[in-house]
Every structure is written in structure tokens, then in C-alpha cells.
N, C-alpha and C positions, 0 to 999 in steps of 0.2 A: 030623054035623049042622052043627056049624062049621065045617067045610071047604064043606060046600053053602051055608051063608051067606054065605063068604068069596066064593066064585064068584061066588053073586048079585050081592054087592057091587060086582066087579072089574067086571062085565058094565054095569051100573046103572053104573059110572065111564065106561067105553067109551062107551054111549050118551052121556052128555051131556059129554063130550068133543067126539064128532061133530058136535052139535047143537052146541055151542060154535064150531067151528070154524067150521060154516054160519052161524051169525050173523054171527061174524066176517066173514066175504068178502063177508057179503049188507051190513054196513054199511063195508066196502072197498070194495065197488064202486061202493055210493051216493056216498060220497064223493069216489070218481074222477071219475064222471057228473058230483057238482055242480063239481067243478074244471072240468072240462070245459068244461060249461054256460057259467062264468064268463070260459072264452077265449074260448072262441067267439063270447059278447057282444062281448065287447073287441072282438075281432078282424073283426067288422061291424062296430062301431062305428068302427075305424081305417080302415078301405076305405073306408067311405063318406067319412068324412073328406079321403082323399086322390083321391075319385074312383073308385075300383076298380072294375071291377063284375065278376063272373063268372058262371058255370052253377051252379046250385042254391048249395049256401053251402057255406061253409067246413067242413070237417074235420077234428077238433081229437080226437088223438088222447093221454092222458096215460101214459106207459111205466111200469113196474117195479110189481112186484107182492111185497109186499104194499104196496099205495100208503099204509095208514094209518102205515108205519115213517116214509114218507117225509114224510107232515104233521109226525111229532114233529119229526124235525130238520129241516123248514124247508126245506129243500132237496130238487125232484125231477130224478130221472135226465134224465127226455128228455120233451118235450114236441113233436106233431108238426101244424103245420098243413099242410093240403091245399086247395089253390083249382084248380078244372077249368077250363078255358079264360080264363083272366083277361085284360082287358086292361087297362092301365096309359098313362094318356094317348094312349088312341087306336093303342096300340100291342098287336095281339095276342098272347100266350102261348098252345101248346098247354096247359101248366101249370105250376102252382108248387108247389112243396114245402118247408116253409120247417122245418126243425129248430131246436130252442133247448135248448140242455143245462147244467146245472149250473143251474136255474132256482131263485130263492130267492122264497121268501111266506110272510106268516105265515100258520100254519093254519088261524086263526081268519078273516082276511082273506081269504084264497083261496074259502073256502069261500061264508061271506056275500057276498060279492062285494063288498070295499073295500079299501081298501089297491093297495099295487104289487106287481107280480108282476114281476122282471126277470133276464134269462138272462145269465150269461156269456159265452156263445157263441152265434150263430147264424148257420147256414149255410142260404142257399139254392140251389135247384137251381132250374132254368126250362129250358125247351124251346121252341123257337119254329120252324116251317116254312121254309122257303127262300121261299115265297111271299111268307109275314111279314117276311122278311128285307132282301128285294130294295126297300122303300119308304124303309128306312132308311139306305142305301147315301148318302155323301156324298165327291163325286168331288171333288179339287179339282189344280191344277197344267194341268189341258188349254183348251187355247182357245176353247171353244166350251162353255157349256152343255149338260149331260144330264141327258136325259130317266130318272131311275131306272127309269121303268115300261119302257120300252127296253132297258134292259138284264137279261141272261141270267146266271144264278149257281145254278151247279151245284157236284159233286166230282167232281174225276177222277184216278184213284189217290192217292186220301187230301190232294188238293189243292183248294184251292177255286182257281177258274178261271172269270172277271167278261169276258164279249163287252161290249164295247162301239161301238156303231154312232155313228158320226160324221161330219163332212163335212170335208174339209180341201184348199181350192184347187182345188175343181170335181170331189174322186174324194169317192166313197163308200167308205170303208174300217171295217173292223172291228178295233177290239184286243184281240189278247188279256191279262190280266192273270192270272200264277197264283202263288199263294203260300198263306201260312198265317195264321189268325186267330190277336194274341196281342193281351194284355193290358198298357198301360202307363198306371198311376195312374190305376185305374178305368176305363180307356177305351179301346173293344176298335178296333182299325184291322187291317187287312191289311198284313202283312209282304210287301211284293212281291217276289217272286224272276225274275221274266222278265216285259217286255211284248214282243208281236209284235204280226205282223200277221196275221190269216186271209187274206187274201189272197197272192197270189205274184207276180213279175216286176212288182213297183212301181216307178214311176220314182225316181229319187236322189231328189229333192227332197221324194217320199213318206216312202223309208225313212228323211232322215235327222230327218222330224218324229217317228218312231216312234223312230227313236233316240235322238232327243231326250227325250222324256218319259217315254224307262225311268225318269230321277230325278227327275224333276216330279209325276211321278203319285202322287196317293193318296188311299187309299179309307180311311174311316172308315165308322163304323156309330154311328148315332143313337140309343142305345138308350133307354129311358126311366130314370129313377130307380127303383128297387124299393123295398117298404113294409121298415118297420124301418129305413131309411139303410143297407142294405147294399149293401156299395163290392164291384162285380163281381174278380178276381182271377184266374178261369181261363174260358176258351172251350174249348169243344169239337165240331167239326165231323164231320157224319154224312151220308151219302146222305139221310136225310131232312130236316137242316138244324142249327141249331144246340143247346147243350147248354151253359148257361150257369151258372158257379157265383160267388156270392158271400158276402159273410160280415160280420161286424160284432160288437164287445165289448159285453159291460155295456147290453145292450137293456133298455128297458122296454117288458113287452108289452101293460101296462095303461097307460089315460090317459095315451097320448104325444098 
């Protein structure tokens, strides 16, 4: 008879154990959601701010589970926004992805939606088309004025390679420029490795303007400012166009 009661008892433990647990995740999750909730505010509210606009809104995803460990200490994992086609002063992005980690708020703040919310890290990723690309292109060191929309910017074996169409002394010539996208103090330009000419059997006076301005030439890229003050630090080049990363300390993702 005591051992069949003992059992009851163990069993009558187990259940609301269970049902303990599901409470628990069921106000785990609430509380992710209203964290959530309360980026995601911000985070329209800072776009508009800066102008931003995109395709449907923001996506604000909050990491680590159980999230309610992470309200005690104040501090969460990872926190993930997503903007779909954004553009940024008139500038298009396929998208952004913006990560913020080591994210400190008070729990109480977070939740009700006051207080600051600020990340020690954050990195963003951006994608942008060669289409998007090609407006931001700014030539400088050649003698004539160009036309960006004139010019051609492709890859070719892992090279970016810039045609530009020109006039110089009654010919009509094209250059070629090929090299690599890099980064110097935020500020992405083409590292040129070769100019030529698409054309062949040009007269001296042609080749030596092309030879001339292998070291005159250079190509920068206009890019815009990114939200949060993130200072760009790496490019990356793709058949379908660019692949931009930046990053930035000690953000606040509230009331900037």
C-alpha cells in the first residue's frame, strides 16, 4: 500500500514538473517576444531617423535559450537584426544583417521598454549588386570627365575589371582597369594592378596617355554611412557583386 502511494506520489511529481517546465518556456518566450518587440521599436524608430527605408520591417531576432538566465544577469548572447532590401541615402542594399553581441539592459528596462539597451560588439554584413555598385564609382586622376553610368564593372577570375570609355585627341579608346577592392580607414577604393587599353596598334601618343595614368588613376566607391556608426573594415567581391562587412564598440541600440 505505501509503495503504491509512493509511486502515485513520484508520478503526481513528474507531472507538475512538466507543467512546470511548460510555464516556464511559455513565460521564456514571452519575455524574448517582448524584448524583441522593444528592438524592433527602436530599430524603426532609428531608420526613420536616419532615413532608411526598406521592404516590410525589421527583424529582430533575440539568441540563447533559456532567455530568462539571460535577463537575471543583464546581459544577452546575441541579438540579430535583419533589414530586406534597404537603402541608405539613395543608396541600395540587397540586405543588411546587423549582429550585436555581448548586449547589456536592465531586465526591467528591456522589457517595459525604457532604459538603454547597448552592445559591445557589433557587426554588420551588407550585400549590394554590381548594378548598385557601378553609380557609386568615383574616378579621379583622368582628363576628361566620366560618365559612371558608362562604365562596365564586372569579375574576372576573382578580379574586378572597370572598361572605361573615353575620348582622348580625336580616338575613341577604352581602359581597362583590374585589381582588388580593399579597405583603408573606412574607405573602400580599388587597389589597381594593371591599366590597358582594349584596343591594339594604338598610336605612341595614345599608348603613352595609357601609360601615363597606370598612376594617376583611381577608383573609389561612395558608399553610404551605415546605421549604428559602423566604420566598414572588409570588402568582399563576388560574381554577383559586393559583400561588405563592418563593425563598431560600445553601441547603443536604444535612443541613439
Amino acid at each position: 500500500m505505501a509503495a503504491s502511494r509512493g509511486a502515485k506520489a513520484g508520478i503526481v511529481l513528474v507531472v507538475l514538473a512538466i507543467i512546470l517546465c511548460g510555464v516556464l518556456f511559455v513565460v521564456d518566450r514571452i519575455a524574448a517576444s517582448a524584448a524583441e518587440d522593444r528592438i524592433t521599436e527602436e530599430t524603426r524608430n532609428q531608420l526613420a531617423a536616419n532615413e532608411v527605408t526598406y521592404q516590410g520591417g525589421p527583424k529582430v531576432d533575440v539568441t540563447g535559450f533559456p532567455f530568462l538566465t539571460q535577463v537575471v544577469a543583464g546581459e544577452y548572447k546575441k541579438i540579430t537584426i535583419f533589414l530586406d532590401q534597404p537603402k541608405i541615402q539613395n543608396v541600395k542594399l540587397n540586405d543588411l544583417t546587423v549582429e550585436a553581441r555581448s548586449v547589456r539592459a536592465d531586465a526591467r528596462d528591456l522589457i517595459n521598454g525604457s532604459g538603454d539597451v547597448t552592445a559591445g560588439v557589433v557587426v554588420g554584413t551588407a550585400s549590394m549588386s554590381w548594378e548598385n555598385v557601378r553609380p557609386l564609382l568615383e574616378l579621379a586622376g583622368l582628363p576628361s570627365q566620366i560618365d559612371p553610368s558608362q562604365v562596365d564593372l564586372k569579375v574576372v577570375n576573382n578580379k574586378i575589371e572597370i572598361r572605361i570609355p573615353l575620348q582622348y585627341q580625336g580616338f575613341t579608346i577604352t581602359l581597362l582597369a583590374r585589381g582588388s577592392m580593399v579597405v583603408e580607414t573606412g574607405k573602400v577604393r580599388l587597389k589597381l594592378e594593371s591599366v590597358t587599353s582594349e584596343e591594339g596598334n594604338l598610336p605612341p601618343v595614345v599608348n603613352n596617355f595609357i601609360k601615363a595614368n597606370q598612376g594617376r588613376l583611381q577608383v573609389a566607391l561612395r558608399l553610404p554611412g551605415l546605421p549604428y556608426n559602423l566604420v566598414i573594415n572588409n570588402v568582399q567581391s563576388t560574381d554577383a557583386g559586393l559583400q561588405v562587412t563592418a563593425s563598431a564598440e560600445n553601441v547603443k541600440l536604444t535612443g541613439q
